[in-house]
N, C-alpha and C positions, 0 to 999 in steps of 0.2 A: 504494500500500500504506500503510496505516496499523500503525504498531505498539503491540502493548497486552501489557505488561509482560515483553517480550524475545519476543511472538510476530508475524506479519507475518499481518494479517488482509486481506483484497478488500472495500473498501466500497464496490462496485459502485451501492448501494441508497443511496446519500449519506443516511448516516444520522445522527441527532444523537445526541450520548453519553445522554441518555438510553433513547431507543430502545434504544442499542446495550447497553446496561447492563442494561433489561431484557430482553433478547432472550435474551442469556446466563444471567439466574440471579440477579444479585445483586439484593441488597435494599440502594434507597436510602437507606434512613435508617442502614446499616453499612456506607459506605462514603467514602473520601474517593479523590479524582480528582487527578490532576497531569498535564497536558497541557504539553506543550513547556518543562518545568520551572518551569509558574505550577501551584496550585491553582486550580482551577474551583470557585466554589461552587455550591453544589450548586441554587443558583435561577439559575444559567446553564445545567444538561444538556443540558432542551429550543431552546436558544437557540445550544450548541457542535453545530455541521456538523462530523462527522469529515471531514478532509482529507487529503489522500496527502501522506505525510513524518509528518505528525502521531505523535509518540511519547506514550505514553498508559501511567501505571501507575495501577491500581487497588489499593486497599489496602482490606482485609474488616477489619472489629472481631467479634471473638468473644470473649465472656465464658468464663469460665471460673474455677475453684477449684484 
């Protein structure tokens, strides 16, 4: 199991965080990634293999007024 922001995902598909980032929805260029308590920059996604134990927060930027 992988976890991505307190939920327990199956990455059966050994997928790489970007794969898995975009499979979900979000938009790379608004997001920033924290894997095992490093930042992943964002020219690692395709090169991070989610792994089982892997704890993963995502964080969205949204503009607003």
């Amino acid at each position: 199991m992988v976890y991505v922001n307190g939920n327990s995902i199956s990455n059966s598909d050994n997928l790489c965080l970007y794969d898995y980032l975009i499979r979900e929805g979000y938009k790379i260029s608004f997001v920033a990634v924290e894997c095992n308590g490093f930042i992943v920059p964002k020219n690692q996604y395709k090169e991070k293999i989610l792994t089982d134990g892997d704890v993963i927060e995502v964080v969205s930027f949204v503009g607003g007024g």
